[in-house]
C-alpha positions in Angstrom: 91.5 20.8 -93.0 91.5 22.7 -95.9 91.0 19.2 -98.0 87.6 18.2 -96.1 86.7 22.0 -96.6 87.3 21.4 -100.3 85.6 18.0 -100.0 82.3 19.2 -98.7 82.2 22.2 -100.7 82.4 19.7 -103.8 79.9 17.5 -102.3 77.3 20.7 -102.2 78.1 22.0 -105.5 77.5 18.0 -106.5 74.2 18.2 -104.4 73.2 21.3 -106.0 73.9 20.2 -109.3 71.9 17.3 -109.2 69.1 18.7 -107.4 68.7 21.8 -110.7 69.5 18.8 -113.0 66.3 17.1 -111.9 64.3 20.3 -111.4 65.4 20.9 -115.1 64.2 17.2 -115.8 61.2 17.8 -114.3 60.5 21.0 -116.3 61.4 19.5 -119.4 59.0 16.6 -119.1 56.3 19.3 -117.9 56.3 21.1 -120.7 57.1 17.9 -123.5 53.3 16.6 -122.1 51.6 20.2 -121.9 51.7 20.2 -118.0 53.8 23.4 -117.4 51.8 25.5 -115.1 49.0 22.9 -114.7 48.2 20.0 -112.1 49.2 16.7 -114.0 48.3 12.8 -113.0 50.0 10.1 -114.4 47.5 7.8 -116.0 48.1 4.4 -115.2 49.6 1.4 -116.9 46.5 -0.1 -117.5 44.2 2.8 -118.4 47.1 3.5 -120.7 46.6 0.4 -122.9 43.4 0.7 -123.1 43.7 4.8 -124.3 46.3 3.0 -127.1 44.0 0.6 -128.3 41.8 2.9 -130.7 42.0 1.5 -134.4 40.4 2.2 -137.6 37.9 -0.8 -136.8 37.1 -0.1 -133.3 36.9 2.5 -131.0 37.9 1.9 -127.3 34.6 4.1 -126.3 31.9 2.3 -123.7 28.7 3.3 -125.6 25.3 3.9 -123.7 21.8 4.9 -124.4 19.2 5.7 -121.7 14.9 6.6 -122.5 13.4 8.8 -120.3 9.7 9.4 -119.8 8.7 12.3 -120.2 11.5 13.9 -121.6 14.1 16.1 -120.2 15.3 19.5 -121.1 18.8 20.9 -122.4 19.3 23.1 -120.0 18.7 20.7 -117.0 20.8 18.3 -118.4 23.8 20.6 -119.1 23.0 21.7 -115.0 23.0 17.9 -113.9 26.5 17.3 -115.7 27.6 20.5 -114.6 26.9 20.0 -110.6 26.9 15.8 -110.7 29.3 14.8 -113.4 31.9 17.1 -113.0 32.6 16.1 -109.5 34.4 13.1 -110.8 37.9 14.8 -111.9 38.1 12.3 -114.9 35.9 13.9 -116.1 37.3 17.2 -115.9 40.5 16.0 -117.3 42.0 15.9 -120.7 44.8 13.5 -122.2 48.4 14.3 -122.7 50.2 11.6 -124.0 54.1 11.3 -124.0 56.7 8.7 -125.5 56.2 7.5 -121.8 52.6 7.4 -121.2 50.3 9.7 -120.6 48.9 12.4 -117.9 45.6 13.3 -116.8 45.5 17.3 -117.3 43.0 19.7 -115.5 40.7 21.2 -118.3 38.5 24.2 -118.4 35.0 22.1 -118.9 32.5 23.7 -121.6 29.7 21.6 -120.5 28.0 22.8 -124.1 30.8 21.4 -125.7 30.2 17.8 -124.0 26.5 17.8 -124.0 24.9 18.7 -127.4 21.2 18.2 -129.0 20.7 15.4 -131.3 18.1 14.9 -134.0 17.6 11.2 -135.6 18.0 10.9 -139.4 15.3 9.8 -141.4 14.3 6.5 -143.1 11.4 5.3 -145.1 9.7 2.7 -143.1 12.2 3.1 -140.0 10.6 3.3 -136.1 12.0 5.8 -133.9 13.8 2.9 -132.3 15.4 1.7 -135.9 16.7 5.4 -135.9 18.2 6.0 -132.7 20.0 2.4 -133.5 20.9 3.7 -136.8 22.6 7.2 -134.8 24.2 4.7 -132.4 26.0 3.0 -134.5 27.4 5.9 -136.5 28.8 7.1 -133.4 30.4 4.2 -132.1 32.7 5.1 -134.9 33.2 8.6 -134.3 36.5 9.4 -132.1 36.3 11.7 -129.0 37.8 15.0 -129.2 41.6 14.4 -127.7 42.0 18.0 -127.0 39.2 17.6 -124.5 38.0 15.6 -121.6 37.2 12.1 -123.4 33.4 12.0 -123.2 30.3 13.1 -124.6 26.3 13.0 -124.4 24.5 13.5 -127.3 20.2 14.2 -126.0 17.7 13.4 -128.4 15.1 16.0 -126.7 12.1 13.9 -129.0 12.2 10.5 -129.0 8.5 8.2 -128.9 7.1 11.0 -126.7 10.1 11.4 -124.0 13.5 11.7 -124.6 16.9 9.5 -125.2 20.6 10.3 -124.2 23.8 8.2 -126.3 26.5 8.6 -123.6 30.3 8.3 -125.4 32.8 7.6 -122.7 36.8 6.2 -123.3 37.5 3.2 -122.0 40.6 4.6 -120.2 38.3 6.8 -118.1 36.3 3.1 -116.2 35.1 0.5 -116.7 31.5 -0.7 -116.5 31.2 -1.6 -113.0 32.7 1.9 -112.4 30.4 3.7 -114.8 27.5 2.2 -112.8 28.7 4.2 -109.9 28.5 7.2 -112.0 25.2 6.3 -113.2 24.1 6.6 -109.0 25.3 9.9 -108.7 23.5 11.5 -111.6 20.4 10.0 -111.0 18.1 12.1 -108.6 19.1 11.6 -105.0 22.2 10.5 -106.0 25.3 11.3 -103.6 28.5 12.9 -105.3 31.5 10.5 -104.9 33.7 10.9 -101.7 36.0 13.4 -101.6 39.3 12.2 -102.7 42.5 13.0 -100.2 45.9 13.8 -102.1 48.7 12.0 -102.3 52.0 12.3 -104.4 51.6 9.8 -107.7 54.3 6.8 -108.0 56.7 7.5 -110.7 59.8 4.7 -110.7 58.6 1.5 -111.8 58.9 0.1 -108.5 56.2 2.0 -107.3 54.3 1.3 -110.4 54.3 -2.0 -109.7 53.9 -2.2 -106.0 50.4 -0.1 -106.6 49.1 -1.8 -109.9 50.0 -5.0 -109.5 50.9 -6.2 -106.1 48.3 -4.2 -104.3 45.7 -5.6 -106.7 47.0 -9.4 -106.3 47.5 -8.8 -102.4 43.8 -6.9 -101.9 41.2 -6.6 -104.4 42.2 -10.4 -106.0 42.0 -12.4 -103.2 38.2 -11.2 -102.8 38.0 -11.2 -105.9 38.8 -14.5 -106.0 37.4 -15.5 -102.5 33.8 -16.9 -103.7 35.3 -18.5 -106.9 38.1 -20.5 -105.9 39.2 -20.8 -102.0 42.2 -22.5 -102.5 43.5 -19.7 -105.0 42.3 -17.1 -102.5 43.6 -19.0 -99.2 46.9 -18.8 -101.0 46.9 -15.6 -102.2 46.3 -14.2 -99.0 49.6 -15.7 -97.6 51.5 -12.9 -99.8 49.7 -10.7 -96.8 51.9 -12.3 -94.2 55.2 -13.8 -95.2 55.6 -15.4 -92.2 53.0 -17.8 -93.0 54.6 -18.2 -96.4 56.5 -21.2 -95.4 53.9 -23.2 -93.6 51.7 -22.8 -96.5 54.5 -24.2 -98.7 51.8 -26.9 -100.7 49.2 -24.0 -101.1 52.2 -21.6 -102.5 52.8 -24.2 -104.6 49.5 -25.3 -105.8 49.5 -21.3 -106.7 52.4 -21.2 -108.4 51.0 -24.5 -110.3 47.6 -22.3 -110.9 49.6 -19.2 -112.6 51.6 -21.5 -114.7 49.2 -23.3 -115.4 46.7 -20.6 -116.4 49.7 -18.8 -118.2 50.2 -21.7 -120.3 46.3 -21.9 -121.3 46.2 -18.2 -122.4 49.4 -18.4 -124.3 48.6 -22.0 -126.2 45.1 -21.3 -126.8 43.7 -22.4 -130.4 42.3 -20.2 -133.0 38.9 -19.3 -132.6 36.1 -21.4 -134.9 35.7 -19.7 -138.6 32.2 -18.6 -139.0 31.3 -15.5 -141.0 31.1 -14.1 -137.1 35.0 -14.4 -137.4 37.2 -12.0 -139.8 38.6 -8.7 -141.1 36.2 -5.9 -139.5 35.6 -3.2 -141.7 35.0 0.5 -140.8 30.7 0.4 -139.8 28.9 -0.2 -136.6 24.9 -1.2 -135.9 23.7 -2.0 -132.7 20.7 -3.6 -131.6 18.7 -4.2 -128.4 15.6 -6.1 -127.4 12.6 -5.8 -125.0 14.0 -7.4 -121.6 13.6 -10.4 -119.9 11.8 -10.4 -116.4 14.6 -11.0 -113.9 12.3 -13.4 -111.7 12.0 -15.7 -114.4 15.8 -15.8 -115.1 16.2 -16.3 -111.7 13.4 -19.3 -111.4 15.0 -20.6 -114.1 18.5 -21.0 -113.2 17.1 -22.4 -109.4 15.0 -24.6 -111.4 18.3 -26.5 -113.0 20.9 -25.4 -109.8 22.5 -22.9 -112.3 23.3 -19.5 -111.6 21.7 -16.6 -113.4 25.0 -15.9 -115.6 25.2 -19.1 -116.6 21.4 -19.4 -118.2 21.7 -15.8 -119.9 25.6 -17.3 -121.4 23.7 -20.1 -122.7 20.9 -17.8 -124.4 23.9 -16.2 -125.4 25.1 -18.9 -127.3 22.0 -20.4 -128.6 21.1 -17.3 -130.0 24.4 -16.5 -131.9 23.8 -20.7 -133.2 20.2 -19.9 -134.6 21.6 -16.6 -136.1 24.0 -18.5 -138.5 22.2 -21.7 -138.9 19.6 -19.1 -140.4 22.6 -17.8 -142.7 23.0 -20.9 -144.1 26.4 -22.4 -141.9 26.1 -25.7 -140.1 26.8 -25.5 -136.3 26.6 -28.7 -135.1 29.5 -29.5 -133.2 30.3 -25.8 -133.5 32.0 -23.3 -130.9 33.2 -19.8 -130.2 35.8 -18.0 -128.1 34.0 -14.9 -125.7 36.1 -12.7 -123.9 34.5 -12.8 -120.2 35.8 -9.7 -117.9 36.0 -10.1 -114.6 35.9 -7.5 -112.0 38.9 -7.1 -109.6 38.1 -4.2 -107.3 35.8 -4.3 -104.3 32.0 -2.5 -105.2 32.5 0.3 -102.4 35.9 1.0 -104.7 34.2 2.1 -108.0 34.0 5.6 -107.7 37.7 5.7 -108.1 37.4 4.8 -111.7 39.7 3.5 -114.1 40.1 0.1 -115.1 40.2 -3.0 -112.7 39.0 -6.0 -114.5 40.7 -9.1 -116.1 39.5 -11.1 -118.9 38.5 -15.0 -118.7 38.1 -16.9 -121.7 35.0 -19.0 -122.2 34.2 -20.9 -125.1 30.5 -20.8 -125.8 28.9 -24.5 -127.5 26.5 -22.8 -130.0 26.3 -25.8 -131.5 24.4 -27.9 -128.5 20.6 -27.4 -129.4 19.0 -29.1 -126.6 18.4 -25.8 -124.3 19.3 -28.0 -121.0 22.3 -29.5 -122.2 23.6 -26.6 -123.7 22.8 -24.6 -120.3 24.6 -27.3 -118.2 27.6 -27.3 -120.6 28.3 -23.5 -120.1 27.5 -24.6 -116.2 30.5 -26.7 -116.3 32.5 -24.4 -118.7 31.6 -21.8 -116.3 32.9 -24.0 -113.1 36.3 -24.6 -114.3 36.9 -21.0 -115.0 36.4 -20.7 -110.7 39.5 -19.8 -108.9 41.4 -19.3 -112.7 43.8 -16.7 -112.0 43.6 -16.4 -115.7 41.8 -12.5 -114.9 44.7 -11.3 -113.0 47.2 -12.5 -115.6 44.9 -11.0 -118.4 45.3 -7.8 -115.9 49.0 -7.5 -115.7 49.7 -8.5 -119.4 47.3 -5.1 -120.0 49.2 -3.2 -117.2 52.8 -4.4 -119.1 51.3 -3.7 -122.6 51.0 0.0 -121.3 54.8 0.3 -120.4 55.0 -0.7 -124.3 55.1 1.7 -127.6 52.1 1.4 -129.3 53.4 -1.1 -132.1 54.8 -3.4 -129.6 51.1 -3.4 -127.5 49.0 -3.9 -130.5 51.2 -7.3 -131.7 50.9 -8.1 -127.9 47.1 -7.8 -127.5 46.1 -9.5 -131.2 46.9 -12.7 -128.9 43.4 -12.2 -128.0 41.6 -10.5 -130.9 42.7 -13.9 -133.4 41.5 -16.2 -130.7 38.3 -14.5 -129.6 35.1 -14.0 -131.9 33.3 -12.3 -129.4 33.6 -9.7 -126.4 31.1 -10.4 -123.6 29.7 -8.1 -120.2 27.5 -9.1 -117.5 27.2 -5.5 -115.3 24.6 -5.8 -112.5 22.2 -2.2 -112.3 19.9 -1.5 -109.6 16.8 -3.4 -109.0 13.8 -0.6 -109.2 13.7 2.1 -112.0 15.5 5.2 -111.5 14.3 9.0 -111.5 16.3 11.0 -113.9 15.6 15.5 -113.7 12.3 14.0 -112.6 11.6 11.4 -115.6 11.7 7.6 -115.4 14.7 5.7 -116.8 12.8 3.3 -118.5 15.4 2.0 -120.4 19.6 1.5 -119.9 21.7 -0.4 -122.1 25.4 -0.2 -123.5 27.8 -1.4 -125.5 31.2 -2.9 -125.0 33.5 -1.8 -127.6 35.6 -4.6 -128.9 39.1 -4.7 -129.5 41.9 -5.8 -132.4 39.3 -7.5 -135.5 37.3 -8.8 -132.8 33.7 -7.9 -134.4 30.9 -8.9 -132.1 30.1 -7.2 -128.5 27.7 -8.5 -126.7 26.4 -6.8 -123.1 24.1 -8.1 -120.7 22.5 -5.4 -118.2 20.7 -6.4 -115.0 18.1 -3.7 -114.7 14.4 -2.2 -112.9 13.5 -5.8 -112.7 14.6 -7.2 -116.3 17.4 -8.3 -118.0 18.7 -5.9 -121.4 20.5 -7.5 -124.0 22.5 -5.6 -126.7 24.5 -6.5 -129.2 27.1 -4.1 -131.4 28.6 -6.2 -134.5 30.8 -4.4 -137.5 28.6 -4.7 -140.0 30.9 -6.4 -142.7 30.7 -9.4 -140.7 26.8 -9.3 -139.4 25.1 -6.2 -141.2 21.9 -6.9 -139.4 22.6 -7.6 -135.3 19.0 -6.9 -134.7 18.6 -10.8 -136.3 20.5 -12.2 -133.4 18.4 -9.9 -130.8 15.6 -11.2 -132.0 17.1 -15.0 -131.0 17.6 -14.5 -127.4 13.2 -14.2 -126.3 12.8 -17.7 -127.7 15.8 -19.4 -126.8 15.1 -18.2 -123.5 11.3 -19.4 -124.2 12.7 -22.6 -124.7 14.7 -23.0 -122.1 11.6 -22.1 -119.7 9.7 -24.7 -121.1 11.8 -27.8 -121.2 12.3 -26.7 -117.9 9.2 -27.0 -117.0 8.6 -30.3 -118.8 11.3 -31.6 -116.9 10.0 -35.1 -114.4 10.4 -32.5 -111.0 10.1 -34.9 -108.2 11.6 -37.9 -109.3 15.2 -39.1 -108.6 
């Protein structure tokens, strides 16, 4: 008696031990990330290599500019933030970052601290436009304030009779398709994003990788996936019901063929092409952006040739970047570049979450075809035999593993991609009509990507009020004038149109 007496008063003390040990645990690592006293949220793996991935060359910030007409006011804008932005917690949040990761940590917002007035430099000779590129770039190399919530909008209250606004936001905070979401709720009539219900975080790395990677693979990817590839998606799905596992034995292993198989591409892929494109980035930015294309005839284009949309901008893509250096001087022919394609892994209804939930295709871009249909129909194909490449949810979880990593260990893990890739490259669908912004017309939306390692070139594509916007961001020891290669994409898309219509329609 008096032994199991002793026993189970042992067993308590050992219960109660453990349970102050991990309260003191828990205290400890409160107070080692700056959460003592505050709500905290463990950042996820994958928004955590992105946070990491800030160098000296580039800055992992998602860079925006918006025109109004007529302009907008200070005052309204700081009210706008105040009652639209700030609904989305992220953006309430500030970073603390530990030797483990890092936490999202509530902040006391100073919207005047996140929103201030801008006035464009001067330059003989320069347009307004010229200007607010010039003001761009400069900021695409300034960092975000880490003691505060990681964005910023900078209003230029005077610009060509109305107003513009540079929007800085981190790439750990979303992604583009997610920022688009954002983008609805400020505008006016926009709806605030669902309320969010609570749940308790994961913390062991099982849980981690039961809700960043298998939930992804088992959910998002197989829709994802769905219109690209069916067989990939068909056999996917089977992880939802193990049962079915073993009668779809050939499509588990056509899968398991797939991953390796795309594994083994990713890991083996050759250096990129060296064109003066290609090198050591130095510590400058310029962007540039051109008037844009009418969407209808990008679309009666690419029905015209039984090509989709994204496959006749890619191609303008490339031949522009191919005129750009052939006018420097280099020889192209036979040329081609690397461009790091994302791809976005998260249902649309899903956005307003935030974060990050896109892999990264490959695609190698011929800028050295210069027939306009050929080259067109070569990205077509290139384009094809990316479909139901599980190559984006491998580029996913190599991300999500790099964020489990110290910083030294992620950097010599992602360079994979930044000496193999010339070129970062978005395609982000916006609305179809024009927006109303405080009243004023969004005339004009475009962004930049922000490109990663001594990757040097960004180019985004932005479906928008019935046009298609193209910018480009280049460092500018490897292209000091981007605004050249703008200026390439009008007549390579001109082209294009018109062998296109000069083609024998009618005949077999």
């Amino acid at each position: 008696m008096v032994t199991r007496i002793a026993r189970q008063a042992a067993g308590n003390a050992a219960a109660q031990a453990t349970k102050a040990a991990r309260t003191v645990r828990r205290q400890a690592t409160r107070a080692a990330t700056g959460m003592l006293g505050l709500a905290g949220e463990r950042m996820s793996k994958v928004d955590t290599a992105w946070l990491r991935m800030d160098s000296a060359a580039n800055l992992m910030m998602i860079v925006g500019v918006w025109t109004l007409q007529p302009g907008v006011s200070y005052a309204d804008l700081c009210k706008r933030v105040e009652e639209r932005l700030l609904k989305y917690h992220r953006f309430r949040q500030r970073v603390s970052e530990d030797a483990a990761g890092a936490t999202w940590v509530e902040h006391d917002v100073d919207v005047t601290q996140h929103v201030v007035r801008e006035k464009l430099g001067k330059r003989r000779g320069a347009s307004a436009q010229e200007l607010l590129q010039d003001r761009v770039g400069e900021l695409a190399m300034v960092p975000l304030d880490r003691k505060r919530p990681l964005w910023q909008i900078h209003l230029v209250e005077d610009y060509e009779g109305g107003s513009a606004m540079i929007v800085r936001i981190h790439h750990c905070i979303a992604d583009g398709i997610a920022l688009i979401s954002v983008t609805m709720s400020l505008v006016d009539g926009g709806a605030p994003p669902p309320e969010r219900r609570k749940r308790e975080r994961p913390e062991g790395a099982e849980d981690w990788i039961a809700d960043t990677l298998i939930k992804p693979l088992t959910e998002i990817t197989v829709k994802a996936l769905d219109a690209a590839g069916e067989g990939a998606a068909k056999s996917l799905g089977l992880l939802h019901d193990p049962q079915k596992a073993l009668g779809g034995s050939v499509d588990m292993a056509r899968l398991a063929y797939q991953v390796v198989s795309d594994a083994a591409s990713l890991a083996l892929m050759p250096d990129d092409s060296k064109t003066r494109l290609k090198g050591k980035p130095g510590n400058a930015k310029r962007v540039a952006w051109c008037p844009p294309l009418p969407l209808d005839e990008v679309k009666a284009v690419g029905k015209a040739l039984n090509c989709s949309v994204n496959d006749v901008l890619l191609s303008c893509v490339a031949g522009a970047i191919g005129e750009y250096l052939k006018s420097q001087g280099d020889d192209v022919k036979g040329q081609e570049i690397r461009a790091m394609i994302p791809v976005n892994l998260r249902p649309l209804d899903q956005a307003y979450k935030l974060g990050n939930r896109f892999g990264l295709v490959p695609l190698v871009l011929p800028i050295g075809i210069e027939n306009p249909i050929e080259r067109v129909y070569e990205v077509r194909r290139r384009m094809s035999a990316l479909k139901g490449s599980t190559q984006p949810l491998l580029a996913f979880g190599m991300l999500a593993i790099a964020g489990l990593l110290i910083k030294p260990a992620q950097d010599a893990m992602l360079n994979l991609f930044g000496r193999k890739t010339t070129a970062v490259m978005t395609n982000v669908p916006g609305p179809r009509e024009k927006l109303k912004f405080l009243g004023s017309t969004l005339e004009q939306s475009m962004f930049w990507v922000p490109q990663s390692g001594d990757i040097g070139l960004g180019v985004s594509i932005l479906s928008y009020g019935g046009g298609v916007q193209f910018g480009v961001i280049t460092d500018t020891q490897l292209c000091p004038d981007p605004q050249k290669i703008i200026d390439e994409f009008e007549p390579e898309f001109a082209k294009l149109s018109l062998v296109t219509l000069m083609l024998p329609w009618g005949e077999t």
